[in-house]
mmCIF file of the N, C-alpha and C atoms, coordinates in Angstrom:
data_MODEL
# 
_entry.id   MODEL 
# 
loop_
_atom_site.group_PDB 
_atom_site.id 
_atom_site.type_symbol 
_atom_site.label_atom_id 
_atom_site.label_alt_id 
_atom_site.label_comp_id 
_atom_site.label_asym_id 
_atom_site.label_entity_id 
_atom_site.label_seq_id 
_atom_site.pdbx_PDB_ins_code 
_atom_site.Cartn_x 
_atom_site.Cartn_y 
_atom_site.Cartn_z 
_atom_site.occupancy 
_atom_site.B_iso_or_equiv 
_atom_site.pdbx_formal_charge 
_atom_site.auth_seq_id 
_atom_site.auth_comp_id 
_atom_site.auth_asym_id 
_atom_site.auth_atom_id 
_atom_site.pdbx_PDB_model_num 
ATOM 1   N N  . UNK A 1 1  ? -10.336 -12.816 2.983   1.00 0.00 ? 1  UNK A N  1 
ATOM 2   C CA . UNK A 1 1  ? -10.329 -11.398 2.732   1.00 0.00 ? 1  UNK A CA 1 
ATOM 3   C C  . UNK A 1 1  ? -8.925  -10.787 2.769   1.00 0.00 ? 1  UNK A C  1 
ATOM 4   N N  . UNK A 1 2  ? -8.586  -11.094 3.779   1.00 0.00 ? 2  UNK A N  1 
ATOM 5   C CA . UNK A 1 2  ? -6.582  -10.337 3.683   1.00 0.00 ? 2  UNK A CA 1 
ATOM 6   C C  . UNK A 1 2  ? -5.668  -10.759 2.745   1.00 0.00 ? 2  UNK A C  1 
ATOM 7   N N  . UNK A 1 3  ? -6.109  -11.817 1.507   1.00 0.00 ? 3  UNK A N  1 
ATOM 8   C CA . UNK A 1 3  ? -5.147  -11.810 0.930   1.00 0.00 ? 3  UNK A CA 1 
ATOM 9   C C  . UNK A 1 3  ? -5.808  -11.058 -0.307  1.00 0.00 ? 3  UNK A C  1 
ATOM 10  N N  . UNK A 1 4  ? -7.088  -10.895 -0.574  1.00 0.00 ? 4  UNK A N  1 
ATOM 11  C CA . UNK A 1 4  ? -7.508  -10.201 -2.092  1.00 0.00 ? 4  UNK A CA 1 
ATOM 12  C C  . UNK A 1 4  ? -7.247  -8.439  -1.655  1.00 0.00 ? 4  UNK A C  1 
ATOM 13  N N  . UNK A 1 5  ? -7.242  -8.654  0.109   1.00 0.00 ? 5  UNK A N  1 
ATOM 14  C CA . UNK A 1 5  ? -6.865  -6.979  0.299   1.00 0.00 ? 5  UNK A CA 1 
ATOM 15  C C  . UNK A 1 5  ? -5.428  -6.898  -0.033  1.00 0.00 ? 5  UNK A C  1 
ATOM 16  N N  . UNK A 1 6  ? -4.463  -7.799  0.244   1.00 0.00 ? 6  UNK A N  1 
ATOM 17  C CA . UNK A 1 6  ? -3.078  -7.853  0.060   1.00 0.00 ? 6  UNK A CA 1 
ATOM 18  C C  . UNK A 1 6  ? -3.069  -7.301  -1.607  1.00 0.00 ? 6  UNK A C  1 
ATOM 19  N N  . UNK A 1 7  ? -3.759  -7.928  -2.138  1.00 0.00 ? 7  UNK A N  1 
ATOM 20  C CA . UNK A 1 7  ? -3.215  -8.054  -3.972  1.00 0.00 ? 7  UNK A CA 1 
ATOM 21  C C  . UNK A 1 7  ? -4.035  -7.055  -4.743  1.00 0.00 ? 7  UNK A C  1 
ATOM 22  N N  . UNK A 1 8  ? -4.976  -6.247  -3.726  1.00 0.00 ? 8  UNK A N  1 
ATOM 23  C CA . UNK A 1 8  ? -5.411  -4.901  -4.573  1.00 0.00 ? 8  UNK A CA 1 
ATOM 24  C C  . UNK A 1 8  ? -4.985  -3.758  -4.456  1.00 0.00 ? 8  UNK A C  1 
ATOM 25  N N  . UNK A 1 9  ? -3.901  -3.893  -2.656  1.00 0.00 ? 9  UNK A N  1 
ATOM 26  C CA . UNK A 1 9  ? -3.220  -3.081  -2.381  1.00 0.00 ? 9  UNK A CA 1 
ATOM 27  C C  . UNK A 1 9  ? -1.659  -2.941  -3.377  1.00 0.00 ? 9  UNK A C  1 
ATOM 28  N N  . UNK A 1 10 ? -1.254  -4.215  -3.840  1.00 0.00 ? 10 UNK A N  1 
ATOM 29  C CA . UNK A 1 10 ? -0.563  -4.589  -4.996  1.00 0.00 ? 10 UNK A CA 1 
ATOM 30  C C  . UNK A 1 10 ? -0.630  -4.304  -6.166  1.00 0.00 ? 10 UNK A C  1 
ATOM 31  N N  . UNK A 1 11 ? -1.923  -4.508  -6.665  1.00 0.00 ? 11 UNK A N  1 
ATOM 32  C CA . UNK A 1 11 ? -2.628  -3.862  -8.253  1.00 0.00 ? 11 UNK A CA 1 
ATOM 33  C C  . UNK A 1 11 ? -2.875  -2.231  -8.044  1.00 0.00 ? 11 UNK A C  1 
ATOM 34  N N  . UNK A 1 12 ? -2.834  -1.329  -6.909  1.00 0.00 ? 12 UNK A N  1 
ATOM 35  C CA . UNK A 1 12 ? -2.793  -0.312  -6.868  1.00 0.00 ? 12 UNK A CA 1 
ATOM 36  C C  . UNK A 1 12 ? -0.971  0.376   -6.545  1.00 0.00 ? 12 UNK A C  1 
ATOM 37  N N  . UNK A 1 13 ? -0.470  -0.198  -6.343  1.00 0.00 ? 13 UNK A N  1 
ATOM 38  C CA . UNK A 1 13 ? 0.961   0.491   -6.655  1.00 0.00 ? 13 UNK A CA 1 
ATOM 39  C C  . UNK A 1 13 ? 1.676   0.328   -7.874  1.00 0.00 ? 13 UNK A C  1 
ATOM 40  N N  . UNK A 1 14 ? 1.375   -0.751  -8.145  1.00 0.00 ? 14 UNK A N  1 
ATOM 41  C CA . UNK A 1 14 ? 1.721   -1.059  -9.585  1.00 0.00 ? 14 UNK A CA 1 
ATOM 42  C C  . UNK A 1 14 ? 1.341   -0.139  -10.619 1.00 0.00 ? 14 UNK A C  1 
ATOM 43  N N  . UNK A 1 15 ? -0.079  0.030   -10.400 1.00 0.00 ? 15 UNK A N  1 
ATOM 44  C CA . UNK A 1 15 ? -0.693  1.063   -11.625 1.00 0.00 ? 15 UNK A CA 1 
ATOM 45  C C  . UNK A 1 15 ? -0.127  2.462   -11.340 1.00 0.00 ? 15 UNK A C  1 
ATOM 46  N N  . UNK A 1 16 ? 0.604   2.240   -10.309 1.00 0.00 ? 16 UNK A N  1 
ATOM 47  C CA . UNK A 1 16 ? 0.925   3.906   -10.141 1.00 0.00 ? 16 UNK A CA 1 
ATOM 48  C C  . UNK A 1 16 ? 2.661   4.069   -9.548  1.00 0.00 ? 16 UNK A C  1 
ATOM 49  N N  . UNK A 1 17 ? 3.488   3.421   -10.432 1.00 0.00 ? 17 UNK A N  1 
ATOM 50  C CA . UNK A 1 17 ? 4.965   3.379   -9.959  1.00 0.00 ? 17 UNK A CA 1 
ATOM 51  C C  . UNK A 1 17 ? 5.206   4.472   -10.230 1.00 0.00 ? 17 UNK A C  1 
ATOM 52  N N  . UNK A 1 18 ? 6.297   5.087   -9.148  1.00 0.00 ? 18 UNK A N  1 
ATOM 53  C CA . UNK A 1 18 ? 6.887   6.336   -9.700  1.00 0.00 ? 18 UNK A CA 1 
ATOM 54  C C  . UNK A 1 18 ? 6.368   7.472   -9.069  1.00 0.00 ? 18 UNK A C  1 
ATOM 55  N N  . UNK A 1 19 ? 4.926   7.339   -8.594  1.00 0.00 ? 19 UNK A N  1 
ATOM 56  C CA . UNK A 1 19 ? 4.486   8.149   -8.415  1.00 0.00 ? 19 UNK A CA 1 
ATOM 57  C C  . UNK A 1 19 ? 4.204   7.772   -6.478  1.00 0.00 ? 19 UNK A C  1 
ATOM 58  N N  . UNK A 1 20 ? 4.124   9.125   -5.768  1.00 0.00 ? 20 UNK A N  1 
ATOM 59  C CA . UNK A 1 20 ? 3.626   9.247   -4.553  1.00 0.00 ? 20 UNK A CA 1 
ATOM 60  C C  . UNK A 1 20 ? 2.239   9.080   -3.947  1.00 0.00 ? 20 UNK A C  1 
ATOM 61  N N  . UNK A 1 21 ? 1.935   8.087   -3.524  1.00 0.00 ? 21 UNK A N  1 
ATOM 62  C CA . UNK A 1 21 ? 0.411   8.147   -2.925  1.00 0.00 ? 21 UNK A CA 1 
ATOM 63  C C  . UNK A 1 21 ? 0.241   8.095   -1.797  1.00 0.00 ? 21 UNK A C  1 
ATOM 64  N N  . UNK A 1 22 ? -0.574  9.385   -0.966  1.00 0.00 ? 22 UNK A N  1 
ATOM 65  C CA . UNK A 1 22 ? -0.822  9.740   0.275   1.00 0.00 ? 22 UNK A CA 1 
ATOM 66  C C  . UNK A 1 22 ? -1.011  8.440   1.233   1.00 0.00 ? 22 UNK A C  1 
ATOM 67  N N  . UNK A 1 23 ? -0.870  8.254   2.422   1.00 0.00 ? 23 UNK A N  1 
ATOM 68  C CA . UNK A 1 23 ? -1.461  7.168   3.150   1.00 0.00 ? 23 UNK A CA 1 
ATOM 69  C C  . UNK A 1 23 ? -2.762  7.219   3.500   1.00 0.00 ? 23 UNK A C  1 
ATOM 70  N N  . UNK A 1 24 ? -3.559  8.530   3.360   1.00 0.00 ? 24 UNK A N  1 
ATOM 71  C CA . UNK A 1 24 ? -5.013  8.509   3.385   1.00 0.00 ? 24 UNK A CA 1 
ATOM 72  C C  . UNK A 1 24 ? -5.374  7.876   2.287   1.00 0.00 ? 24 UNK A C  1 
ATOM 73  N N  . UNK A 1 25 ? -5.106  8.092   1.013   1.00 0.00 ? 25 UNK A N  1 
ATOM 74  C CA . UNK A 1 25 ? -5.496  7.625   -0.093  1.00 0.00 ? 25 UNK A CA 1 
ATOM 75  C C  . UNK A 1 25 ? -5.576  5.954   0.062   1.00 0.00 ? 25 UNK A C  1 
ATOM 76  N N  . UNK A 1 26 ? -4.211  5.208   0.940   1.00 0.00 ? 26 UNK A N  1 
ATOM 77  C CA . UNK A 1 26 ? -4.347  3.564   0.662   1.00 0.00 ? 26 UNK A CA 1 
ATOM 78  C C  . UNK A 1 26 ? -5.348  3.726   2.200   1.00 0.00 ? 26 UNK A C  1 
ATOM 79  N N  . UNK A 1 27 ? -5.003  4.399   2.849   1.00 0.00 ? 27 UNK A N  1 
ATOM 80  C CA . UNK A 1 27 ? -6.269  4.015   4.062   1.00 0.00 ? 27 UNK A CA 1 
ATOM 81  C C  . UNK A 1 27 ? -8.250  3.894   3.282   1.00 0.00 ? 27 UNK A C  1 
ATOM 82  N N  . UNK A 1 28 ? -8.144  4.461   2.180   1.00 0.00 ? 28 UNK A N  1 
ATOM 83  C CA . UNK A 1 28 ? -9.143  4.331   1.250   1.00 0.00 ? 28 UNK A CA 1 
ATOM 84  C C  . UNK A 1 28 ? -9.335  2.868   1.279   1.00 0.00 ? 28 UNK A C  1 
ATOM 85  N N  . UNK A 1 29 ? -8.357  2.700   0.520   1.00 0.00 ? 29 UNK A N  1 
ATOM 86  C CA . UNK A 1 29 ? -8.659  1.171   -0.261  1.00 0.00 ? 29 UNK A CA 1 
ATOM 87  C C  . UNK A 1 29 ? -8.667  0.278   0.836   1.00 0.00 ? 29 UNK A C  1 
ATOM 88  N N  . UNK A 1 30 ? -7.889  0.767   2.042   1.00 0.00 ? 30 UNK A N  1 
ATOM 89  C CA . UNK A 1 30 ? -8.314  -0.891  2.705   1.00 0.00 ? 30 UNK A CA 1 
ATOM 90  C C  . UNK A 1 30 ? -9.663  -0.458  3.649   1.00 0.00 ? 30 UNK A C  1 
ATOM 91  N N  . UNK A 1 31 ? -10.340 0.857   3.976   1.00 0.00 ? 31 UNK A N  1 
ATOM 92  C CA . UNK A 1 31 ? -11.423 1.001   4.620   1.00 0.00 ? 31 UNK A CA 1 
ATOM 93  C C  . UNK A 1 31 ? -12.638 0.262   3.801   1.00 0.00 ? 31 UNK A C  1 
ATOM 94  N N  . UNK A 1 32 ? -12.254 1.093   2.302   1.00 0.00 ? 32 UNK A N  1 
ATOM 95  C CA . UNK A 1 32 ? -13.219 0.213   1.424   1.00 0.00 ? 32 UNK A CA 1 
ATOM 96  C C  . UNK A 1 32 ? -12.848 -1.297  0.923   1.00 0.00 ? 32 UNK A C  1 
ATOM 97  N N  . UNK A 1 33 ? -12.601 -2.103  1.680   1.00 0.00 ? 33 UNK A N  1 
ATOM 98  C CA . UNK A 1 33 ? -12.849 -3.502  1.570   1.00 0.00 ? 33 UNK A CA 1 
ATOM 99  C C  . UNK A 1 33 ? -12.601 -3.903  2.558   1.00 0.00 ? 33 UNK A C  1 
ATOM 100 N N  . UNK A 1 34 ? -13.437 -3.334  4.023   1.00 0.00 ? 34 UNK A N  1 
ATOM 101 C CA . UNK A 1 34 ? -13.804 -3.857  4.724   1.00 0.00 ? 34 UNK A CA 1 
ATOM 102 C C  . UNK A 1 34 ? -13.041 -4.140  6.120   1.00 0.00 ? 34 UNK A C  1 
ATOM 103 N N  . UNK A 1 35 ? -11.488 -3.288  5.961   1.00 0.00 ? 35 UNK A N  1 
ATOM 104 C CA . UNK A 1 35 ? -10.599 -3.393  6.928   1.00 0.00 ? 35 UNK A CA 1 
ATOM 105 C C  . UNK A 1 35 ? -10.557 -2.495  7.897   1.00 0.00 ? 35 UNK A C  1 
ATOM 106 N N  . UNK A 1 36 ? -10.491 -2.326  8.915   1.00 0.00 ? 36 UNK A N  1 
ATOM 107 C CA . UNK A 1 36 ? -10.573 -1.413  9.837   1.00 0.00 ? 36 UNK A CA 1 
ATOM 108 C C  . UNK A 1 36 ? -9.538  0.071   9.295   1.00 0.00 ? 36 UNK A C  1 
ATOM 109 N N  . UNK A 1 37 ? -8.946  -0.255  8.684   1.00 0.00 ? 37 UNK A N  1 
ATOM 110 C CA . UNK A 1 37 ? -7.848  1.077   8.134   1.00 0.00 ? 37 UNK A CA 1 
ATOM 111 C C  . UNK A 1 37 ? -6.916  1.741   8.956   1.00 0.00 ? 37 UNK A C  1 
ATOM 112 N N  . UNK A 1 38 ? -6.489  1.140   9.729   1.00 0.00 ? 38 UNK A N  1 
ATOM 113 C CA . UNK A 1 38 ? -5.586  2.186   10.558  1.00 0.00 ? 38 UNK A CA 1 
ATOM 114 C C  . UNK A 1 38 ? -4.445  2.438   10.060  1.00 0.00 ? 38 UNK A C  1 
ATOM 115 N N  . UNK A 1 39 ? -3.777  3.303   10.236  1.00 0.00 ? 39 UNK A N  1 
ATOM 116 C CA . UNK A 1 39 ? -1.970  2.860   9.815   1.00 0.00 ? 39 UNK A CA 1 
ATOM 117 C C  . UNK A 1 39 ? -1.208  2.256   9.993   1.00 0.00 ? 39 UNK A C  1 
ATOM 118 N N  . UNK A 1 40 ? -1.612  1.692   11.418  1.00 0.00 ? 40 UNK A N  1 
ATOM 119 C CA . UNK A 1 40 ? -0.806  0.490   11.982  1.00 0.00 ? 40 UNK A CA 1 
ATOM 120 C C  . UNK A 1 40 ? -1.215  -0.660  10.690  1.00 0.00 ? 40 UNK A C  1 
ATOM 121 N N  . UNK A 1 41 ? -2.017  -0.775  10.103  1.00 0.00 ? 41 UNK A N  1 
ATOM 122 C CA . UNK A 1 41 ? -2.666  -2.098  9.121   1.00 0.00 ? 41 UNK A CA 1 
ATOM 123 C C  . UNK A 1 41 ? -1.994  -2.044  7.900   1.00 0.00 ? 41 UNK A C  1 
ATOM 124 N N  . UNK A 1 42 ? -1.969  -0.547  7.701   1.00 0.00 ? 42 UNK A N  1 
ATOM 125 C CA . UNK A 1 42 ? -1.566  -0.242  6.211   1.00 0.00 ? 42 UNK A CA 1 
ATOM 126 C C  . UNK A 1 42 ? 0.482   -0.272  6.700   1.00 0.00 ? 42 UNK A C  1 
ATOM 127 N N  . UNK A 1 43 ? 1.124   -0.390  7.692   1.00 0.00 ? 43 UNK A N  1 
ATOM 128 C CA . UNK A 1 43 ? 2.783   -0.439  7.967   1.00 0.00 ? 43 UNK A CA 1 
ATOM 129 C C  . UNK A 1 43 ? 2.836   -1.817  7.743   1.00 0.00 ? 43 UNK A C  1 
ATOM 130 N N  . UNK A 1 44 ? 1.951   -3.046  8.375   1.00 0.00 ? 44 UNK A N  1 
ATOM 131 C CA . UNK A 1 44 ? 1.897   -4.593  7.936   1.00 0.00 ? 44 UNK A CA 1 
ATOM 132 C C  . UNK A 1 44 ? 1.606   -4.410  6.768   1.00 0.00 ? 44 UNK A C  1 
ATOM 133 N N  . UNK A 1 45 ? 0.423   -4.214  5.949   1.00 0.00 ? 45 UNK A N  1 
ATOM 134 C CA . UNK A 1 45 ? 0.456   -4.589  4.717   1.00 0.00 ? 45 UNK A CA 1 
ATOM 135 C C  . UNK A 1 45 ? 1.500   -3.937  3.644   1.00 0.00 ? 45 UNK A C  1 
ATOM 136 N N  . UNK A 1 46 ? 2.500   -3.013  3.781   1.00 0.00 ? 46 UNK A N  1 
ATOM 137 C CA . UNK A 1 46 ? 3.457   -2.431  3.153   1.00 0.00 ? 46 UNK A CA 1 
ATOM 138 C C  . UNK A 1 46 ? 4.541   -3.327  3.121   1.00 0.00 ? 46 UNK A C  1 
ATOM 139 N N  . UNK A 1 47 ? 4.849   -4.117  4.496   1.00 0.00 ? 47 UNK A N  1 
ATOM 140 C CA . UNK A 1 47 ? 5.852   -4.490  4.860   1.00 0.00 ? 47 UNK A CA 1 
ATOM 141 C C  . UNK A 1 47 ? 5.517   -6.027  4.445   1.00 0.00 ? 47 UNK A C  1 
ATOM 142 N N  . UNK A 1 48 ? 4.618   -6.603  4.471   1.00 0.00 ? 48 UNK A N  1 
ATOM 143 C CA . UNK A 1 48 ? 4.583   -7.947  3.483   1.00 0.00 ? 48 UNK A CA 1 
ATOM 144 C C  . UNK A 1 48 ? 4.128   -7.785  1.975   1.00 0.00 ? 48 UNK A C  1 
ATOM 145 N N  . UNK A 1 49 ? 4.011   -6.314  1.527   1.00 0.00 ? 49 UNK A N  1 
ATOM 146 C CA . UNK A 1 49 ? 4.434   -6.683  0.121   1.00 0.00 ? 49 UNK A CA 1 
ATOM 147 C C  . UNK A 1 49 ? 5.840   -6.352  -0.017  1.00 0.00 ? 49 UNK A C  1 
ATOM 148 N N  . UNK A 1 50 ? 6.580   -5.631  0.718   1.00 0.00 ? 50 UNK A N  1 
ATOM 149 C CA . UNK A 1 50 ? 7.983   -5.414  0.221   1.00 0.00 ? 50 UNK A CA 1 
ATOM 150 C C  . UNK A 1 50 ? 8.687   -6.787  0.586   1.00 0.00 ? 50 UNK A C  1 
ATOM 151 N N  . UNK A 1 51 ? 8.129   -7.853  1.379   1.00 0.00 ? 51 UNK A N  1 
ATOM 152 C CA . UNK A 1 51 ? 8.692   -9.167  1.475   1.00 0.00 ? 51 UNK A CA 1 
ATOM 153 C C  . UNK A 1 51 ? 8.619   -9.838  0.229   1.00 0.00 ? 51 UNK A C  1 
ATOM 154 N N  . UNK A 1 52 ? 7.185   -9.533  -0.658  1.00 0.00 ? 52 UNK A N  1 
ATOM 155 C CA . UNK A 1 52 ? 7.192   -10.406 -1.868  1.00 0.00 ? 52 UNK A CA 1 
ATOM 156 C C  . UNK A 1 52 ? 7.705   -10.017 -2.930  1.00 0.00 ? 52 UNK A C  1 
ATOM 157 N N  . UNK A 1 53 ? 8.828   -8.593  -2.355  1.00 0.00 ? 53 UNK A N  1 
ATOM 158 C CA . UNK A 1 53 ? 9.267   -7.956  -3.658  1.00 0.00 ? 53 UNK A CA 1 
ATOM 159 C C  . UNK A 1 53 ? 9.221   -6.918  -4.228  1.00 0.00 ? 53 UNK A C  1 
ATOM 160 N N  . UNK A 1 54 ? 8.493   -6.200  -3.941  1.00 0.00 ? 54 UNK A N  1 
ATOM 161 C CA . UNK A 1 54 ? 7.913   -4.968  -4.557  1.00 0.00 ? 54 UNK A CA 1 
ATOM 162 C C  . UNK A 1 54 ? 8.876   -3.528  -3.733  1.00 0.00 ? 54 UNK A C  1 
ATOM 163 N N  . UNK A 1 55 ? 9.676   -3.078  -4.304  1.00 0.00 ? 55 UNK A N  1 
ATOM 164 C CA . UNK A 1 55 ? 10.161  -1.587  -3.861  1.00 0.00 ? 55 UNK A CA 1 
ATOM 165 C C  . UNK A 1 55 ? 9.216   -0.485  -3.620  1.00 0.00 ? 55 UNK A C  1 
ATOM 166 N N  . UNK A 1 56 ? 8.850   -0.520  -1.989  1.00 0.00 ? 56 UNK A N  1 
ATOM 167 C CA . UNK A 1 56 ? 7.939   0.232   -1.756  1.00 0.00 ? 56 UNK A CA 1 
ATOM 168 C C  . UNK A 1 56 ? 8.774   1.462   -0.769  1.00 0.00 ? 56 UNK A C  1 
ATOM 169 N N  . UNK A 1 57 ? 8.591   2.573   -0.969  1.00 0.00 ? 57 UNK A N  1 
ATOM 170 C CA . UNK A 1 57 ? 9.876   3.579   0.203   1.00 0.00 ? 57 UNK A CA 1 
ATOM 171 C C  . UNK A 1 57 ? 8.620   4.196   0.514   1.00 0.00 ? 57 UNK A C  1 
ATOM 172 N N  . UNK A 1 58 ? 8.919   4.668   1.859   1.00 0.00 ? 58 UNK A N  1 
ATOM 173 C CA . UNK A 1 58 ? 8.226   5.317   2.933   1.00 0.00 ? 58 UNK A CA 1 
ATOM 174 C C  . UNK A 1 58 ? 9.192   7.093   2.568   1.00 0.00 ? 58 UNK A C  1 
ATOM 175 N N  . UNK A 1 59 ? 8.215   8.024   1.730   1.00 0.00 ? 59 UNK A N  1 
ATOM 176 C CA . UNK A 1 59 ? 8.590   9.223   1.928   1.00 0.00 ? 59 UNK A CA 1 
ATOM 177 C C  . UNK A 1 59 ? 7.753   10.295  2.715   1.00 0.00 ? 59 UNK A C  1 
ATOM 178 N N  . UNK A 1 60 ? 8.447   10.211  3.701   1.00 0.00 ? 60 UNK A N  1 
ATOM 179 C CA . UNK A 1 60 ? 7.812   10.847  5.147   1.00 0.00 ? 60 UNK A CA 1 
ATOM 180 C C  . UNK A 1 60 ? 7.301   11.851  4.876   1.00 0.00 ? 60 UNK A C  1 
ATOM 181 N N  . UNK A 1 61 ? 6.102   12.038  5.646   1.00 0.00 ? 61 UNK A N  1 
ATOM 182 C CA . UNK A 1 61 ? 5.593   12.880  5.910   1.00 0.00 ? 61 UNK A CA 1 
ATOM 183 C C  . UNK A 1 61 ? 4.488   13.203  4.759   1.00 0.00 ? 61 UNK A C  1 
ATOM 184 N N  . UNK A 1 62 ? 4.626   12.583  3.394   1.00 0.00 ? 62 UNK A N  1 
ATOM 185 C CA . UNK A 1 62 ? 3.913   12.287  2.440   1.00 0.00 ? 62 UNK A CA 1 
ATOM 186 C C  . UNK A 1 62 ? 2.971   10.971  1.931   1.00 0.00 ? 62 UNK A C  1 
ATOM 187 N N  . UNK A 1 63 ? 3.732   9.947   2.133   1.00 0.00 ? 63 UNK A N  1 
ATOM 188 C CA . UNK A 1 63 ? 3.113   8.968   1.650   1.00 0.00 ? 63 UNK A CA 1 
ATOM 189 C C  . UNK A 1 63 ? 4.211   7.519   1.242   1.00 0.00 ? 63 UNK A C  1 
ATOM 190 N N  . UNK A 1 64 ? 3.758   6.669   0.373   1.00 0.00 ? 64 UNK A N  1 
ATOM 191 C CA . UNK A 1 64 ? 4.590   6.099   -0.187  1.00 0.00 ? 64 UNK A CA 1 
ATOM 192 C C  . UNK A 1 64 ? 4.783   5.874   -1.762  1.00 0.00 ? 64 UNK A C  1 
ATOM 193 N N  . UNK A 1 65 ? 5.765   5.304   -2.439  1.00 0.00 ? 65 UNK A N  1 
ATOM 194 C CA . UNK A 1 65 ? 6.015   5.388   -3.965  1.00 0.00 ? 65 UNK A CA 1 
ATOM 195 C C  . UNK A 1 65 ? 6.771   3.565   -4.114  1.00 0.00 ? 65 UNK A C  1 
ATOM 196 N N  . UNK A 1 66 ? 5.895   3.461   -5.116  1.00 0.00 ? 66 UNK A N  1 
ATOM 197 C CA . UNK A 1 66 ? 6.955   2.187   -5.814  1.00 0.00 ? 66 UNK A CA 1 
ATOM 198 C C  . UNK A 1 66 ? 7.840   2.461   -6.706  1.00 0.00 ? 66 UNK A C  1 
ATOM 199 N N  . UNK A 1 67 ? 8.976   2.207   -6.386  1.00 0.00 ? 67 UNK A N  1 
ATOM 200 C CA . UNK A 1 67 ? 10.090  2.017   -7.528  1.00 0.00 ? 67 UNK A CA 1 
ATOM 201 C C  . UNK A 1 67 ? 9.696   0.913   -8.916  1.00 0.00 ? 67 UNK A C  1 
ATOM 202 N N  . UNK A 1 68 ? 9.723   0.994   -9.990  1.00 0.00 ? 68 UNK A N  1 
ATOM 203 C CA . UNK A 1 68 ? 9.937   0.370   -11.086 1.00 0.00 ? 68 UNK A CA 1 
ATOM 204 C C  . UNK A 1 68 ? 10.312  -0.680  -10.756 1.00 0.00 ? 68 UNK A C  1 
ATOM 205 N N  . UNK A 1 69 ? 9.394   -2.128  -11.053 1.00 0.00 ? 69 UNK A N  1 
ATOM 206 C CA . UNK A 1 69 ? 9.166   -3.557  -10.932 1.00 0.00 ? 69 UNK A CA 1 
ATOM 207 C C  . UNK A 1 69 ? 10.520  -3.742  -12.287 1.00 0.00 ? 69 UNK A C  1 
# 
């Protein structure tokens, strides 16, 4: 399960570079597949996709945004 949550949390920044998405909004996606959702879950899963690459910035107090792959 944590890695198809890893790569939908992946297929959802992707579809949306550029743009800002709330952390309630990804607390969505990982409640709905089954993850407990906390923020502490969603700071690990941010932080091992920006290991595999992906320009992910933390804009406080809002959310986060991917930079252009």
């Amino acid at each position: 399960m944590p890695g198809f949550l890893l790569i939908t949390i992946a297929i959802f920044f992707l579809k949306n570079q550029n743009k800002i998405r709330s952390k309630e909004g990804l607390l969505e996606i990982t409640h709905n597949n089954h993850d407990f959702g906390s923020f502490e879950t969603l700071r690990v899963w941010i932080s091992n996709l920006k290991k595999l690459g992906l320009n992910i910035t933390n804009i406080r107090g809002l959310g986060y945004r991917c930079e252009k792959v």
